[in-house]
N, C-alpha and C positions, 0 to 999 in steps of 0.2 A: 862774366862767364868764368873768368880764370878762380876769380872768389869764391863761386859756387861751388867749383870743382874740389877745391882746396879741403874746404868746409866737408863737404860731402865724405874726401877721402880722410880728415879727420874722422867724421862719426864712424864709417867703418872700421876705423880700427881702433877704436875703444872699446874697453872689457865692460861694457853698460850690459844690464839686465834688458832679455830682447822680451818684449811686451807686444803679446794683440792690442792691446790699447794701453796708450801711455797715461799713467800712474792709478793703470788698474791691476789687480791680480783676478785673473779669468781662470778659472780652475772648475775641472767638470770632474762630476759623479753620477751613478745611476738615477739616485732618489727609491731605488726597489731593493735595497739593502738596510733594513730595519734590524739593529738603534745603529748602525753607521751611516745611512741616511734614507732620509723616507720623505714623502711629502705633507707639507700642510694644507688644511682649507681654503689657506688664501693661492697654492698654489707654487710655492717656495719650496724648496727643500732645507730640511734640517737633520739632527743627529751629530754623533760623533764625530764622522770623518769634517762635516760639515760645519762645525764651532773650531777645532782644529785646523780646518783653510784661511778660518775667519780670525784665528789668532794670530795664525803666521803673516796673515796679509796688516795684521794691524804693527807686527813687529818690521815690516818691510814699511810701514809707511803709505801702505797702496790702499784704492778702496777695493773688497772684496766683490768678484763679480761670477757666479756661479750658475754652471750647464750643465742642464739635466740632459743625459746623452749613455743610451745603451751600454751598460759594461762592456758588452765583448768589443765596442769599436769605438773604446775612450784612448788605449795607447796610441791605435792608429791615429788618432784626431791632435790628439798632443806632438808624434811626429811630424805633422803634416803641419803644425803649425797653428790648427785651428785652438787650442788651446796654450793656458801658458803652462796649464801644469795638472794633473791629475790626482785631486786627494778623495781615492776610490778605494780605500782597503785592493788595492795590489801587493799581492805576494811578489817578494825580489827574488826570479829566476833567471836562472843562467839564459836563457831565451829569451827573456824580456828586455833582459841588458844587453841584448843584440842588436836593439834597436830603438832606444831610450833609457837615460841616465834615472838610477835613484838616487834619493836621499838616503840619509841614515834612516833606521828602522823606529816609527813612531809608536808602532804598537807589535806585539810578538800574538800570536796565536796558534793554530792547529787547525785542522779537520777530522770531522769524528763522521762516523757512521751512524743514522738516524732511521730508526721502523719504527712500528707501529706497535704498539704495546704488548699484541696476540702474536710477534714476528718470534723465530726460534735464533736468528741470527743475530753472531756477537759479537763476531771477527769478519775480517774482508773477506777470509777463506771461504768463511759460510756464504757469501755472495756469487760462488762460481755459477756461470749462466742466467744469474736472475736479472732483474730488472733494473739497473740506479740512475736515477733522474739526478741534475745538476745545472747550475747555471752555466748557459755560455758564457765563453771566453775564459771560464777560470780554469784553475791547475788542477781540479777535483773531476775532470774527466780521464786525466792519464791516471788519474787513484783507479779508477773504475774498472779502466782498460786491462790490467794486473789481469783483473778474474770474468771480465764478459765483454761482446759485443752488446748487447744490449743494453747500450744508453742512451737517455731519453735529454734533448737540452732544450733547457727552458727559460727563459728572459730572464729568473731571478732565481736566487736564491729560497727567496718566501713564496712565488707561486708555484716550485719544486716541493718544500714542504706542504705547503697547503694540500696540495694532490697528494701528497704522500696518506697524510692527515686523512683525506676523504674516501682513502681504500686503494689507490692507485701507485704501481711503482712497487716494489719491492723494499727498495730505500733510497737513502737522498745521502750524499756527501757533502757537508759544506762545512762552514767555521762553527768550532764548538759554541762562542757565543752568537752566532745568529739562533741555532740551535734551541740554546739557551732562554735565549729572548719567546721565541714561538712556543717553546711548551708553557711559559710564562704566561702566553696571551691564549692560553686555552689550547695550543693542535694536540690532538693524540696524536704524539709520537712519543721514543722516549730516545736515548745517548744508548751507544754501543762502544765499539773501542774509537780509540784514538788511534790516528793514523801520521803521527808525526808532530813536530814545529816549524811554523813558520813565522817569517821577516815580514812586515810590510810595509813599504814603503812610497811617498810620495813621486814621482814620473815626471821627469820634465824631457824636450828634446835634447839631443846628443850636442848639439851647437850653442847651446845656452847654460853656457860653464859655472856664468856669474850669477844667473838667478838659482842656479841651484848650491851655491857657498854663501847664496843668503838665506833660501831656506833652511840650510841647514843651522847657519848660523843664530836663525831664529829659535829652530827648535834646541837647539842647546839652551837657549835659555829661557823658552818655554816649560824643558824640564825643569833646570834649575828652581825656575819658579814657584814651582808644582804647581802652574796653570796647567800643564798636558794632566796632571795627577786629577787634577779635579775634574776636567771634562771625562776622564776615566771613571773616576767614582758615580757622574751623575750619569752615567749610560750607564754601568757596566756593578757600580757597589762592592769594584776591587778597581785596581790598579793594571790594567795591560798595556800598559805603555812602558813597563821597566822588565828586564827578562824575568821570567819566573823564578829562576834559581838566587835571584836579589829580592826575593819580597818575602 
């Protein structure tokens, strides 16, 4: 008993990487965020955010073990434990970090404004009172909020645009390359203004100090590498993992 005890108050007080399962990295995303992550046939999820967990998990040494789990209730799930970490395209807000730690920022982006080819509007201004649909849980509902009550929140990002696409909504907010991606794959819609930049960052709990100075340590040298560069260029056929004003 006394050994046990010993042993035990050992393991609590070492700086070890806390793990839902030991010498896996468990890291959840939506899978309804196409090219950051989408699903395949066989039922998996892949994409950007999604080769990105799987590199850092290979730099940690852990196998990679990935949850498909609603955007708006992936931070919640990572506090709580149920995850080890979230590589979701989360933007790093001052709110976010109220209640889970980032990493450094692995990719930079923005949110643009999206209608529909026939729309007159160009600016957020032209938005006053109308319609904009947006995914729950992201930061492009306080965009919306500036100029209307009527927002409309919908599980993704791509089934906001899709409805956008088929006559519904006024506009849609989200990241210039989701955007990007869907006028690519056919939606009528088309890019309005830019509505800023932003940070995005990997999510771990506030109490797991060390898995997050190995993430990041990973991704240091995932840049270096220009492994993060490539998984960029094969989503995206630029670089958004380094700030714009460097490329």
């Amino acid at each position: 008993m006394i050994l046990l005890t010993a042993c035990g108050s050992k393991n609590a007080s070492t700086n070890e990487m806390k793990l839902v399962e030991e010498g896996k990295f468990t890291y959840a995303a939506s899978g309804e965020y196409k090219p950051f992550s989408y699903m395949k046939k066989d039922g998996t999820m892949t994409g950007f955010d999604i080769e990105v967990a799987e590199a850092i998990a290979k730099e940690l040494d852990l196998k990679p073990v990935q949850k498909k789990f609603k955007f708006g209730g992936i931070i919640e799930g990572v506090k709580a434990g149920r995850f080890d970490a979230a590589v979701a395209s989360h933007e790093i807000t001052e709110e976010r970090l109220k209640v889970v730690h980032f990493s450094t920022p692995y990719y930079y982006s923005g949110p643009q404004i999206f209608v529909r080819p026939d729309s007159k509007v160009e600016t957020l201004n032209d938005l006053k009172g109308k319609e904009i649909a947006v995914s729950k849980g992201t930061t492009f509902a306080e965009l919306a909020k500036q100029v209307t009550d009527r927002i409309i929140l919908l599980d993704s990002d791509v089934v906001a645009l899709e409805a956008l696409s088929k006559g519904k909504h006024d506009a849609v907010i989200t990241d210039f390359v989701t955007g990007k991606e869907a006028i690519g794959a056919g939606m009528k819609i088309v890019g309005k203004e830019m509505l800023g930049r932003s940070e995005q960052g990997i999510a771990v709990a506030m109490d797991n100090d060390k898995l997050l100075k190995e993430i990041n340590k990973a991704l240091d040298k995932l840049r270096e590498n220009g492994t993060l560069t490539k998984i960029s260029q094969k989503y995206f056929g630029e670089d958004i993992t380094v700030l714009p004003e460097k490329q």
